[in-house]
N, C-alpha and C positions, 0 to 999 in steps of 0.2 A: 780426803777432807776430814780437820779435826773437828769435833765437837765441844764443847765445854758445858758441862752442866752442875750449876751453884747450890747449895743448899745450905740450912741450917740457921739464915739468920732470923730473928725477932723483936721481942722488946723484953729487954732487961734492964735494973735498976745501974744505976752508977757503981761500980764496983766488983761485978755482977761477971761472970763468962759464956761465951759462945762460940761453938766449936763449926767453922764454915767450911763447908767440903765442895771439890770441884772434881767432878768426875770426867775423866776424855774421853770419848771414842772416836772409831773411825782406825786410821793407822797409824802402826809403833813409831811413838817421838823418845826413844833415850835418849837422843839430844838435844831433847829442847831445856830450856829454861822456862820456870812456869812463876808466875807473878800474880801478885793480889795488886790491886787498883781500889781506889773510891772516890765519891763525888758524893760531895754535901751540898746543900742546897744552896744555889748564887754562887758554889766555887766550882776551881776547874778539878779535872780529874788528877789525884793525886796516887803517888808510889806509895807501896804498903812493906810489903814485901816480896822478896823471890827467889829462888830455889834452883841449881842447876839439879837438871836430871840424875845425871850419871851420876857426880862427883858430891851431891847433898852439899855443896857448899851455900848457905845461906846469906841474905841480904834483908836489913830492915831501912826503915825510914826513920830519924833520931826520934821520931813524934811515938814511936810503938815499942823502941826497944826498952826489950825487958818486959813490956807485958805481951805480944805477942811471938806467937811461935810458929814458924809455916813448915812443915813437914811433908813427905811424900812416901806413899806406898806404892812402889812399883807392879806389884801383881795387880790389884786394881786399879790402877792407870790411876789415881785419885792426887788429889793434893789437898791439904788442909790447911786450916788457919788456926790457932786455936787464942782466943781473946781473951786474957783475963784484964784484970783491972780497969773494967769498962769505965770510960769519961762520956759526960754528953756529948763534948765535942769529937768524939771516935761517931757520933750518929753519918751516916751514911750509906748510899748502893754499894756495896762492896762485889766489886767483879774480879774474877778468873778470866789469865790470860797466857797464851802460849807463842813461844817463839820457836817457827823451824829452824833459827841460822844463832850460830854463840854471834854474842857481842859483849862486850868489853863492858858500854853503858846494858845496867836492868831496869836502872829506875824511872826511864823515859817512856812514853806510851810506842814510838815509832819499831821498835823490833819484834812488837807484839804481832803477828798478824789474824791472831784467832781470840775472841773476845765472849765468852758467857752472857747471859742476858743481863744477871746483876739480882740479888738479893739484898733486901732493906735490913739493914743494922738501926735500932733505937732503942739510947741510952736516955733514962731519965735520971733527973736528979734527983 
């Protein structure tokens, strides 16, 4: 059984960075695909970005690219986000998510099957 554990987010001014770590345990995913997700308030949960294991081949969402960067350190099973160019509307639970099986779609919630608690992201103006 994976676990996922979030960290890092706060409150920052608009323009502002913050670096979100999701830690795994339990047993070795090299091949999982690992995914940022959020949920703003009244919306639904939307694609951030995502990261094949093995192959570090990267996926953004057009809303972040450019300012964010999702990275992965294998020896600590970790994944990171790293935020810069904070907007208010970046405010959100930002969650960590793992898939055991490759899919073709990253940016849907359905291939995820293991899901972090969620750490709050807020951006002021």
């Amino acid at each position: 059984q994976v676990q996922l554990a979030e960290s890092g987010g706060g409150s920052v001014q608009a323009g502002g960075s913050l670096r979100l770590s999701c830690a795994a345990s339990g047993r070795t995913f090299s091949a999982y695909t690992m995914g940022w997700f959020r949920r703003a308030p009244g919306k639904e949960r939307e694609f951030v970005a995502a990261i094949r294991w093995t192959s570090s081949v990267t996926y953004y969402a057009d809303s972040v690219k450019g300012r964010f960067t999702i990275s992965r350190d294998n020896a600590k099973n970790t994944v990171y986000l790293q935020m810069n160019s904070l907007k208010p509307e970046d405010t959100a639970v930002y969650y960590c998510a793992a898939a055991a099986r490759f899919s073709v779609v990253v940016s849907a919630t359905s291939p995820y099957e293991t899901w972090g608690q969620g750490t709050q992201v807020t951006v002021s103006s």
